[in-house]
GUDOMAR-464759 format. One record per residue: residue number from 1; residue in three letters; y, x, z of N, C-alpha, C in turn. Coordinates in Angstrom, 1 decimal, padded with zeros to 4 digits. Example, Ala and Ser with C-alpha at 12.3 -4.5 7.8 and 13.67 -1.06 7.14 Angstrom:
! residues 2
     k     r      nyy      nxx      nzz     cayy     caxx     cazz      cyy      cxx      czz
     1   ALA   -005.7    013.2    007.8   -004.5    012.3    007.8   -003.3    013.2    007.8
     2   SER   -002.2    012.8    007.1   -001.1    013.7    007.1    000.0    012.9    007.9
! end
This chain:
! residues 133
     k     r      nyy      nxx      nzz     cayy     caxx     cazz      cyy      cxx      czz
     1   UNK    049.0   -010.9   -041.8    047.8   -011.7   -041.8    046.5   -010.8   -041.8
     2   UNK    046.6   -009.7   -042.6    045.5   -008.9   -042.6    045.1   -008.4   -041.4
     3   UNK    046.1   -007.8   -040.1    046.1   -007.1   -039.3    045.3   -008.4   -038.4
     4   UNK    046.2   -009.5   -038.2    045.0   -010.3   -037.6    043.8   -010.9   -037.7
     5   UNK    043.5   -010.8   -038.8    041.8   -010.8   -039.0    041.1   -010.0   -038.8
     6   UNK    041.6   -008.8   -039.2    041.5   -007.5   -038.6    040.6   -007.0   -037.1
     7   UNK    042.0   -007.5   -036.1    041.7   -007.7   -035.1    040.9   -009.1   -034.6
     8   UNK    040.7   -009.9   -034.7    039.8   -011.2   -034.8    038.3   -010.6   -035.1
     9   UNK    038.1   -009.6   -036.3    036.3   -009.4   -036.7    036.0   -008.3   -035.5
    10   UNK    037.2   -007.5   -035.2    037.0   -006.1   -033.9    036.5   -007.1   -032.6
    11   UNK    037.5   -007.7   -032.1    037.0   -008.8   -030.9    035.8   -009.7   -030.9
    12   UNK    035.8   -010.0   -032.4    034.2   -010.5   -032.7    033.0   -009.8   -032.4
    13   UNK    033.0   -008.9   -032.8    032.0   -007.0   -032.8    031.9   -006.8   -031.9
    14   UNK    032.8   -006.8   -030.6    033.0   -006.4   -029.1    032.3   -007.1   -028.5
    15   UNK    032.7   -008.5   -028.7    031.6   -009.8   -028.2    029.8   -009.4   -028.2
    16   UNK    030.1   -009.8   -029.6    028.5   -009.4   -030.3    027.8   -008.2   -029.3
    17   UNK    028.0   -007.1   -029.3    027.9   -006.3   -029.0    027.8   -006.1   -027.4
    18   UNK    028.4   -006.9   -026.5    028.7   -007.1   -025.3    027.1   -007.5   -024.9
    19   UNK    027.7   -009.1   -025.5    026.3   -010.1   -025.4    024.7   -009.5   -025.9
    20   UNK    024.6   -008.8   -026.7    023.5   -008.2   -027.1    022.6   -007.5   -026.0
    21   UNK    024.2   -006.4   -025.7    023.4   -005.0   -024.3    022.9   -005.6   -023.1
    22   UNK    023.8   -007.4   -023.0    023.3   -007.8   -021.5    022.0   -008.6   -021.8
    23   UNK    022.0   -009.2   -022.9    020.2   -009.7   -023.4    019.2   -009.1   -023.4
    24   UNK    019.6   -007.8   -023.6    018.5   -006.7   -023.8    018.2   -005.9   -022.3
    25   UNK    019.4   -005.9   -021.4    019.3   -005.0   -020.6    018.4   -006.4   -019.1
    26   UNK    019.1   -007.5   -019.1    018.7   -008.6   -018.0    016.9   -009.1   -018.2
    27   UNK    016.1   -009.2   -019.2    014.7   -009.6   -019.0    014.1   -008.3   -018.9
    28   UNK    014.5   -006.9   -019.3    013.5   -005.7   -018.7    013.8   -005.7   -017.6
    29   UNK    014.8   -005.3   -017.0    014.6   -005.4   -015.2    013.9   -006.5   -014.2
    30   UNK    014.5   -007.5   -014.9    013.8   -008.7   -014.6    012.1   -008.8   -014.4
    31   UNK    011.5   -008.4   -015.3    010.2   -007.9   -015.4    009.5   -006.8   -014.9
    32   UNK    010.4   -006.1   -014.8    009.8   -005.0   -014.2    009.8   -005.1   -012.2
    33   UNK    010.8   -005.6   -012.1    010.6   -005.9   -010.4    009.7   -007.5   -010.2
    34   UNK    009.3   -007.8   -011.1    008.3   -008.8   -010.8    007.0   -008.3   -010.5
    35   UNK    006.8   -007.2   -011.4    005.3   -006.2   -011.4    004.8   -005.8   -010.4
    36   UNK    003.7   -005.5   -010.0    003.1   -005.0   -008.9    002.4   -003.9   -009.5
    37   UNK    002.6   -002.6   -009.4    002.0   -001.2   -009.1    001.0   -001.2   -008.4
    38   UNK   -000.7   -001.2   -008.9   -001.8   -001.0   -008.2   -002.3    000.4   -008.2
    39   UNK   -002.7    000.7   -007.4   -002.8    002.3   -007.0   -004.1    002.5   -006.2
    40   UNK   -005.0    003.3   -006.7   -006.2    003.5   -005.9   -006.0    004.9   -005.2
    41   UNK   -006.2    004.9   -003.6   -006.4    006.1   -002.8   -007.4    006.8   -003.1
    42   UNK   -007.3    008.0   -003.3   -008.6    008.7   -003.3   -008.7    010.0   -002.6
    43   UNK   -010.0    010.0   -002.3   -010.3    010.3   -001.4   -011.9    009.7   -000.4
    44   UNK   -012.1    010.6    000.8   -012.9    010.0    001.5   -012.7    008.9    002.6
    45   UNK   -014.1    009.1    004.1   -013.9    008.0    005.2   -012.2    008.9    005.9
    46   UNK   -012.1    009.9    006.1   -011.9    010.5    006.6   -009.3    010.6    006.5
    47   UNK   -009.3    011.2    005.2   -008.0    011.4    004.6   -008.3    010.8    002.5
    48   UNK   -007.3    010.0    002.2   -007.4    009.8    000.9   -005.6    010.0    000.4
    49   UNK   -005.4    010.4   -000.8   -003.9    010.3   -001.6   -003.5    009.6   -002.4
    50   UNK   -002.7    008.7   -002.4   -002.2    007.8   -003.6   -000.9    008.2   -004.3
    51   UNK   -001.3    008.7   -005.7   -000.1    009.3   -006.5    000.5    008.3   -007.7
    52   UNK    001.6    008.4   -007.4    002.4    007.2   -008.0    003.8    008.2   -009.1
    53   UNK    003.6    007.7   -010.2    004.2    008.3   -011.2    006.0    007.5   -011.1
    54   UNK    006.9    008.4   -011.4    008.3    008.0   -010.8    009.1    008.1   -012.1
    55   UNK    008.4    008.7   -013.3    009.4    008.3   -014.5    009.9    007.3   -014.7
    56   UNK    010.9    007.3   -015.3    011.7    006.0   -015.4    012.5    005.2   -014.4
    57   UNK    012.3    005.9   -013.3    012.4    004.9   -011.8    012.2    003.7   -011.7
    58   UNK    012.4    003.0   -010.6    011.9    002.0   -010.4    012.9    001.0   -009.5
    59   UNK    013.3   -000.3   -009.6    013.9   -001.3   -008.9    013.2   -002.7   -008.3
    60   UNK    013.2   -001.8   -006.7    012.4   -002.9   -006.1    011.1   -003.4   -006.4
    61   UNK    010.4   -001.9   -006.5    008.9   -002.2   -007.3    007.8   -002.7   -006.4
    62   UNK    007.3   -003.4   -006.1    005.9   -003.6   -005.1    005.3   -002.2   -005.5
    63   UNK    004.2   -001.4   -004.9    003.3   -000.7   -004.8    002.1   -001.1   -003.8
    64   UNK    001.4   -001.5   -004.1   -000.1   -002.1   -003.9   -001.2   -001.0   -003.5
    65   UNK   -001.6   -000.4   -002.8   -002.4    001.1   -002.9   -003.6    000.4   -001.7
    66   UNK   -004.6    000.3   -002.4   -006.2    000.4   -001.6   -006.7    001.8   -001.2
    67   UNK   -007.0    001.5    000.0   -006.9    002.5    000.6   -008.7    002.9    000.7
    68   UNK   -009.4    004.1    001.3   -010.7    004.1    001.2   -011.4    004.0    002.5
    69   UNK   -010.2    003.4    003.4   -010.9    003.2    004.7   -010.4    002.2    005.3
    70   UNK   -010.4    001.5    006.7   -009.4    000.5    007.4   -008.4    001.0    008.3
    71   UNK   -008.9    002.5    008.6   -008.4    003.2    009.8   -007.3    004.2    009.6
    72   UNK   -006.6    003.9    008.1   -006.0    005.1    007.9   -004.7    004.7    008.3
    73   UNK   -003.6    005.6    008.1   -002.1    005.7    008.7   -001.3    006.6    007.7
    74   UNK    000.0    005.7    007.2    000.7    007.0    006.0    000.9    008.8    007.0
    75   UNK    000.5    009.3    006.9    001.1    010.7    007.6    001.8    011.6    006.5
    76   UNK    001.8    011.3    005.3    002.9    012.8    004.3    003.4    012.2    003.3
    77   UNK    004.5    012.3    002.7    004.8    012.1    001.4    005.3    013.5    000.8
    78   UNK    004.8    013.5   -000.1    005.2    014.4   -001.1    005.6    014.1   -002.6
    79   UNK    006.7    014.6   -002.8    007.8    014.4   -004.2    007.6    015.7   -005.0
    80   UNK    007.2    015.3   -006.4    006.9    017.0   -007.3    007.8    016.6   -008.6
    81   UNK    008.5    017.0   -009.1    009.3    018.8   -008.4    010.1    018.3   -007.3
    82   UNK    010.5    019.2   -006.6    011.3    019.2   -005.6    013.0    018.3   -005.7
    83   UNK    013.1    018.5   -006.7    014.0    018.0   -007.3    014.8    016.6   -006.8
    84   UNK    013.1    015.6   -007.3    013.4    014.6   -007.1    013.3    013.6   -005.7
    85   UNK    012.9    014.8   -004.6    013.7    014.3   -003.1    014.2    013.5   -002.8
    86   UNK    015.5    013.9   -003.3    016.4    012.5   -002.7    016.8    011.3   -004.0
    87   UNK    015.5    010.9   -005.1    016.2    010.3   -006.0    015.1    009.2   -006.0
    88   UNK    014.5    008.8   -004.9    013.8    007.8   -004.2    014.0    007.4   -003.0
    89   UNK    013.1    005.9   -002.8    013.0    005.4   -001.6    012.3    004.2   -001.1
    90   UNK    011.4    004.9    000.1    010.2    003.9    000.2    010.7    002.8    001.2
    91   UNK    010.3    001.5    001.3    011.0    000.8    002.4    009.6   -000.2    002.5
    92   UNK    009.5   -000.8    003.8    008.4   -002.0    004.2    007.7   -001.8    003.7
    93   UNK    006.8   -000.5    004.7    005.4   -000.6    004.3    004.9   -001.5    005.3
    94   UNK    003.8   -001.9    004.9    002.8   -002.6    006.0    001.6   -002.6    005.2
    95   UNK    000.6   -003.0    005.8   -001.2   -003.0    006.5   -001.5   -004.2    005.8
    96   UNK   -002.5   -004.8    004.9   -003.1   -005.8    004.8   -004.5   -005.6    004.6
    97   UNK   -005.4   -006.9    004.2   -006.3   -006.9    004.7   -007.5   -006.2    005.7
    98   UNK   -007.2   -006.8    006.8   -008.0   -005.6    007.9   -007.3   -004.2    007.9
    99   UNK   -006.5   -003.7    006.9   -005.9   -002.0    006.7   -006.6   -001.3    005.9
   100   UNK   -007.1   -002.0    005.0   -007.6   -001.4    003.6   -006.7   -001.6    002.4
   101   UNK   -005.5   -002.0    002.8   -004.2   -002.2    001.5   -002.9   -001.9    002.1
   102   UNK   -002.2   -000.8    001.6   -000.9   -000.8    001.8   -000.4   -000.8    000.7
   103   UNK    000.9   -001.7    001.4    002.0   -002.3    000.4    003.4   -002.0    000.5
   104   UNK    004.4   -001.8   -000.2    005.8   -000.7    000.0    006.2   -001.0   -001.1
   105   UNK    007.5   -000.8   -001.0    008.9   -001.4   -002.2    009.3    000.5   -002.0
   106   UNK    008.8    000.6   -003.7    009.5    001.7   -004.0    011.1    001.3   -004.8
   107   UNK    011.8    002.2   -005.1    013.6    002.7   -005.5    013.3    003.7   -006.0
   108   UNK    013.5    004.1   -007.2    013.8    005.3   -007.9    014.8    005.3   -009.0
   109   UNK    015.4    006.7   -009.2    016.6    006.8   -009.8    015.7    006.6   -011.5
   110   UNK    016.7    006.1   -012.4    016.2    005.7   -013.6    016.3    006.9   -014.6
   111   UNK    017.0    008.2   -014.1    017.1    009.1   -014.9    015.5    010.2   -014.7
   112   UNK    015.0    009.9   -013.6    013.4    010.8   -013.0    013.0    011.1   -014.4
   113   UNK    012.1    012.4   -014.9    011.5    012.7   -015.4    010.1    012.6   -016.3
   114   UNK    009.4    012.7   -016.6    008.0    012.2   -017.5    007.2    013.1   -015.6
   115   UNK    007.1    014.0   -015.7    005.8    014.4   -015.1    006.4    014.3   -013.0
   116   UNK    007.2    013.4   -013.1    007.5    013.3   -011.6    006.7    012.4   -010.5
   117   UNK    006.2    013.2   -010.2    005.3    012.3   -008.7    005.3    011.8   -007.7
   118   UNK    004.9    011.0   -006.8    005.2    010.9   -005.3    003.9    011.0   -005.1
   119   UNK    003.5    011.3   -003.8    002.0    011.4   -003.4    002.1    010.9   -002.0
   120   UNK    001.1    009.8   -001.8    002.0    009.3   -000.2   -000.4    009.4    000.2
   121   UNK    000.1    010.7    001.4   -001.3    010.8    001.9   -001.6    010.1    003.6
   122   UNK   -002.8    009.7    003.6   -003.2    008.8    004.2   -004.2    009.3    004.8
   123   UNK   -004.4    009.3    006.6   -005.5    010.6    007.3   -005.3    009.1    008.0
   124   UNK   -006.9    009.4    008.7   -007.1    008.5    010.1   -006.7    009.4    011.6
   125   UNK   -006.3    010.6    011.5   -005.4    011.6    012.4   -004.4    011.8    011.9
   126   UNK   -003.6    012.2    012.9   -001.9    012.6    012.4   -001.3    011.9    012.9
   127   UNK    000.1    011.9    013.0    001.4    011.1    013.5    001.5    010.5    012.2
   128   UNK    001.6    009.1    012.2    002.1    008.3    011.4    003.8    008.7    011.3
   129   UNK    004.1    008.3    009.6    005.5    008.0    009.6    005.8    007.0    009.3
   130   UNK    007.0    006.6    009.6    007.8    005.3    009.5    008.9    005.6    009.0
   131   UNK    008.5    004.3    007.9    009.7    003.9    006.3    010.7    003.1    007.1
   132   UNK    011.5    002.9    006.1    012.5    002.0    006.5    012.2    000.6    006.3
   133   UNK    012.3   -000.4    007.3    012.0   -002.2    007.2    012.4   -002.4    006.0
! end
């Protein structure tokens, strides 16, 4: 009899404990891919940079970035440190209002660093690049 109460409070504890991590773990995510990342370009008429912080990573984040002209075009991204390269990913950018706003669903790995950057620069010259749809 002991042994199965035993086992009955362990299965209980397992439960408990189950149910807790998915409470805790399902409304942060949940909230956090609701958020929209506003980001001001800076810079002049001419080329401006929007630097977007990657700690913590990110799932399916909007990024929102005003831009300081109508005429600009993504032309560079840059990832600091080097590192974290391949532990992102930008997808459907596009142009709103007149092309004073771009907007992009960032992906980042949840292990990224405190001081990790992306820097996505914006010239009205250059060869545009293209994200993934």
């Amino acid at each position: 009899m002991v042994k199965h109460a035993s086992s009955m409070r362990r299965r209980a504890l397992f439960a408990a404990a189950a149910s807790l991590t998915t409470i805790s773990i399902l409304p942060a995510s949940a909230g956090a891919a609701a958020k929209t990342l506003n980001v001001k370009c800076r810079g002049g008429g001419g080329a401006c940079n929007a630097v977007i912080g990657l700690a913590g990573g990110a799932s399916n984040r909007k990024v929102r970035i005003t831009l300081t002209d109508t005429n600009f075009k993504l032309v560079g991204i840059v990832a600091k440190p080097a590192v974290v390269r391949g532990a992102y990913s930008l997808s459907g950018g596009r142009y709103s209002l007149g092309g004073s706003v771009f907007t992009v669903t960032l992906n980042a790995v949840g292990s990224i660093g405190k001081r990790a950057t992306l820097t996505l620069k914006f010239s009205a010259h250059g060869k545009a690049i293209k994200l993934k749809a």
